[in-house]
C-alpha positions in Angstrom: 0.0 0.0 0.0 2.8 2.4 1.1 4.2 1.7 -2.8 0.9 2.9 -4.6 1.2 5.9 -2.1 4.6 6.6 -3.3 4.5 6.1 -7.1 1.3 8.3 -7.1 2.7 11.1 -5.2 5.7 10.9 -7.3 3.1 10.9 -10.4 1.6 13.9 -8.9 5.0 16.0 -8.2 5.9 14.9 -12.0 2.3 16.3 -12.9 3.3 19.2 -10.9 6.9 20.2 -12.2 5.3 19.7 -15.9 2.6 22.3 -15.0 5.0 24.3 -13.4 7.5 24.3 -16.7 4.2 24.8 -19.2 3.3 27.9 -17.5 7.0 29.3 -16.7 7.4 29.1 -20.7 4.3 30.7 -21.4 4.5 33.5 -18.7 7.8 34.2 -20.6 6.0 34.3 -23.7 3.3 36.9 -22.6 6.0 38.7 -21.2 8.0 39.4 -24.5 4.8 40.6 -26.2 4.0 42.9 -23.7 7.5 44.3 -24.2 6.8 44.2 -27.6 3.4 45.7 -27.7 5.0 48.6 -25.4 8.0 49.1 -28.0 5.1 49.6 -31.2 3.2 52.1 -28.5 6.4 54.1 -27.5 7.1 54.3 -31.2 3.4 55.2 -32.1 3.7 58.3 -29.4 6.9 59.6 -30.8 5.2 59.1 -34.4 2.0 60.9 -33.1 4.3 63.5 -31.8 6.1 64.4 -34.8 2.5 64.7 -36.6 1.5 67.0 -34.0 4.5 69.4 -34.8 4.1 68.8 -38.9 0.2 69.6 -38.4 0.9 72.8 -36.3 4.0 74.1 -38.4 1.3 73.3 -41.2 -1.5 75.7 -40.1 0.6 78.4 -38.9 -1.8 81.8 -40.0 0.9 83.6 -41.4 1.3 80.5 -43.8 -2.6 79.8 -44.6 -3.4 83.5 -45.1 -0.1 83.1 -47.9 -2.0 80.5 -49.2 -5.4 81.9 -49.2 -4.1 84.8 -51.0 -2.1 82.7 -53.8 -4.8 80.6 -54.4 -8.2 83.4 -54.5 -9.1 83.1 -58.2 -9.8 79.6 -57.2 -11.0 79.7 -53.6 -12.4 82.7 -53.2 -11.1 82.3 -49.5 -11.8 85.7 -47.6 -10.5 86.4 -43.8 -13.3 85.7 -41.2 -14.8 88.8 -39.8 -17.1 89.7 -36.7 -20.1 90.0 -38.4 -20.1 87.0 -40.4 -20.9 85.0 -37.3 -24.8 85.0 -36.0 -26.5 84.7 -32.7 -28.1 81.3 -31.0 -31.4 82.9 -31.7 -31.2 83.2 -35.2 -30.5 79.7 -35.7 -33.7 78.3 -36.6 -34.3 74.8 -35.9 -36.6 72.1 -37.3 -40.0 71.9 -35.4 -40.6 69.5 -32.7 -42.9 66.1 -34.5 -46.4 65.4 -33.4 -46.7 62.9 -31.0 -48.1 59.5 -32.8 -51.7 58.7 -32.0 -52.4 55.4 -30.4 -55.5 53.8 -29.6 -57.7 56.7 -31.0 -60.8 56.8 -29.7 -64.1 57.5 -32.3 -66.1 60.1 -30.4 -68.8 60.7 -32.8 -70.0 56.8 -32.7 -70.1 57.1 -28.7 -73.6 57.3 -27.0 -73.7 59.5 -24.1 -72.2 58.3 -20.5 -70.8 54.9 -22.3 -67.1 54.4 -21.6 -64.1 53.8 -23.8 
């Protein structure tokens, strides 16, 4: 009896260590993607920084007003002045729709005191 006692709790440290290994390797695993996955973000940030700088050196007034003025035959493009812009209550908006009618109610086909 001791022997059955022994082999299976030598069958269950094997079991064990085996567990232990398949999970070591695949912690190490997850671990180089997440360094991986943190090197593409790093590089996306200093990508998504040097946009920021393009698009603001880009849209600089003093360069867009040049623009506007070598390209007015085509645009048409005029500087935005006071009072160009309107007030909220000049806006007009789109009426409010009806409520939908359910379980209308015939009145003219109704004989006095009856209920509906």
């Amino acid at each position: 009896m001791k022997g059955i006692a022994y082999v299976l709790a030598a069958l269950a440290v094997f079991g064990l260590a085996f567990w232990a290994y398949r999970e070591n390797y695949a912690t190490q695993q997850v671990l180089k993607e997440t360094r991986a996955l943190q090197r593409q973000i790093g590089a996306a940030q200093v990508r998504m920084g040097v946009l920021r700088a393009e698009w603001a050196y880009l849209n600089r007034p003093d360069r867009l007003t040049e623009l506007a003025e070598l390209n007015f035959d085509r645009l048409g493009l005029l500087p935005l002045r006071p009072d160009q812009f309107g007030l909220i209550d000049e806006v007009s908006y789109p009426p409010k729709p009806l409520l939908p009618i359910t379980n209308p109610i015939d009145v003219s086909t109704m004989a006095d005191g009856e209920e509906p």
